[in-house]
C-alpha positions in Angstrom: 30.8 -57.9 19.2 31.1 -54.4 17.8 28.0 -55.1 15.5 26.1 -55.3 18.5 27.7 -52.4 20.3 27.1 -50.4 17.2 23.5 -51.7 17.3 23.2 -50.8 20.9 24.4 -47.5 20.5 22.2 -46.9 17.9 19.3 -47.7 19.5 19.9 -45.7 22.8 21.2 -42.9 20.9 17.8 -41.4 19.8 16.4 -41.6 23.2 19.1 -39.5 25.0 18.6 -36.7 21.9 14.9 -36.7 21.6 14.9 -33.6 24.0 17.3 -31.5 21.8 15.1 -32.1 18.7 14.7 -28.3 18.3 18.7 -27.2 18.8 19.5 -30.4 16.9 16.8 -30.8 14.0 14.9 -33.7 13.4 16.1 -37.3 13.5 17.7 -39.3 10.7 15.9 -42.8 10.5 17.1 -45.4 12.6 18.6 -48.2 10.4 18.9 -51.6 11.2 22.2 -52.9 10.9 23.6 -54.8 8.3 23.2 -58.5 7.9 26.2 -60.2 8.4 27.5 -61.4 5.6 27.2 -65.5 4.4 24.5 -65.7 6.9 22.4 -67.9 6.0 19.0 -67.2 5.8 16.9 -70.5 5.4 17.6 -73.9 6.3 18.4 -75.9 3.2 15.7 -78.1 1.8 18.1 -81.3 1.8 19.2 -80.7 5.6 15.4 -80.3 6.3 14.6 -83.8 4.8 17.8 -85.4 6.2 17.2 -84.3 9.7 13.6 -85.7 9.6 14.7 -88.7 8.0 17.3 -89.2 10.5 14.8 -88.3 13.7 12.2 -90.1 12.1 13.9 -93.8 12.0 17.2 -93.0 14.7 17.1 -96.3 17.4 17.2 -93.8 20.2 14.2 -92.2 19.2 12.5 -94.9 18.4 13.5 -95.8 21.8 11.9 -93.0 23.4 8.8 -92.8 22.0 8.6 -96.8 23.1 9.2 -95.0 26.7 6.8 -92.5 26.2 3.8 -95.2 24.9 4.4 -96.8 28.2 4.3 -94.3 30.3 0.9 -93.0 28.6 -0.5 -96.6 29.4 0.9 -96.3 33.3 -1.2 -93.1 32.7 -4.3 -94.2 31.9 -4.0 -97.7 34.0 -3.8 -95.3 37.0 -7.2 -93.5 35.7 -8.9 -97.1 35.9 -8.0 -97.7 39.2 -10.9 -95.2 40.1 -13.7 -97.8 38.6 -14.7 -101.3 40.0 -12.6 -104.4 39.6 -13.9 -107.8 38.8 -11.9 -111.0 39.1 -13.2 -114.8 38.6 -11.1 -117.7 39.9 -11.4 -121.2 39.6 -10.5 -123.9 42.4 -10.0 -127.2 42.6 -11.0 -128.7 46.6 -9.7 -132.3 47.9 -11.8 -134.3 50.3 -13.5 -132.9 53.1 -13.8 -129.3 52.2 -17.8 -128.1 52.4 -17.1 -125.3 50.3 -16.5 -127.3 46.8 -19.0 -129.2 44.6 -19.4 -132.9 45.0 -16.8 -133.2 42.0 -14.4 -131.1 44.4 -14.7 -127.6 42.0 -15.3 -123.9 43.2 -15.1 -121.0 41.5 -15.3 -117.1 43.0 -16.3 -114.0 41.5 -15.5 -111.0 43.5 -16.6 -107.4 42.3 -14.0 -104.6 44.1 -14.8 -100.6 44.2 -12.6 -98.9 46.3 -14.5 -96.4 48.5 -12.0 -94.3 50.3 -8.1 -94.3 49.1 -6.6 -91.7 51.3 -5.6 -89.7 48.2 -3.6 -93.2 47.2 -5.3 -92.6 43.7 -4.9 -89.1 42.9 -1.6 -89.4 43.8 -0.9 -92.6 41.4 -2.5 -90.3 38.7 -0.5 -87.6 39.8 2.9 -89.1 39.5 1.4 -90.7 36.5 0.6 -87.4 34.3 4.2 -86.2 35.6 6.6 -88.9 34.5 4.5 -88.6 31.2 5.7 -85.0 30.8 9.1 -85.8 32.1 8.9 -88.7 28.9 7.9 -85.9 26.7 10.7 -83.8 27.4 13.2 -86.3 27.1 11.8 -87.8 23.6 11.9 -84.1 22.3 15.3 -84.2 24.0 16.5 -87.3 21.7 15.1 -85.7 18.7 17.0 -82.6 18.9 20.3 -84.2 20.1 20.0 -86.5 16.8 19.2 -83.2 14.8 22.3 -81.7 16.5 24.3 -84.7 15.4 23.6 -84.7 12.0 24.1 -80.8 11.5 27.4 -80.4 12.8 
């Protein structure tokens, strides 16, 4: 705490005495203050390659990315729903229906664009692209909590 106040001090100092230059003579140099000691000043090699290790292969990550794969396939089965469907179904008719084959079998093939959604599609993509940012978040979320973990 008084480091910083020191540093503060410091830095406002010159400001409120740059007008008295002349009565005061020129400034000293501003110095940055000391590094604190046992500070450390890069992450350790080993802590690096344990932290990735342990993010890398942690169930709850795993987990989460598993979460967020899904929720990039709701994604882009929402953008599909803008082109044409096709389904094809097979039937089989019992006596007396004039829609079947002699041997009683039918089968339909229906083609589906949808024209005019209300918005219903947007909206689906919308909500889509979201929870796949939301998924983002929280699998960057697990990673760090695991990294957390594992540090202290």
């Amino acid at each position: 705490m008084r480091l910083c106040c020191l540093f503060l001090i410091a830095l406002l100092l010159p400001v409120h005495a740059a007008g008295a230059e002349g009565m005061m003579g020129p400034q000293a140099p501003v110095q940055a203050p000391p590094a604190l000691p046992g500070a450390p000043i890069t992450i350790p090699l080993a802590l690096q390659e344990a932290v990735a290790a342990a993010v890398g292969s942690h169930p709850v990550v795993q987990a989460a990315r598993m979460e967020q794969n899904a929720r990039q396939s709701d994604r882009r089965g929402a953008q599909w729903q803008r082109f044409p469907s096709l389904s094809v179904e097979a039937m089989t008719m019992t006596r007396g229906s004039r829609n079947s084959d002699p041997d009683g079998m039918t089968a339909n093939v229906v083609l589906e664009q949808p024209l005019w959604t209300a918005g219903r599609i947007d909206n689906l993509i919308r909500r889509a692209r979201e929870r796949e940012s939301a998924g983002d978040a929280g699998l960057e979320e697990s990673r760090l909590d695991i990294a957390l973990r594992l540090v202290q």
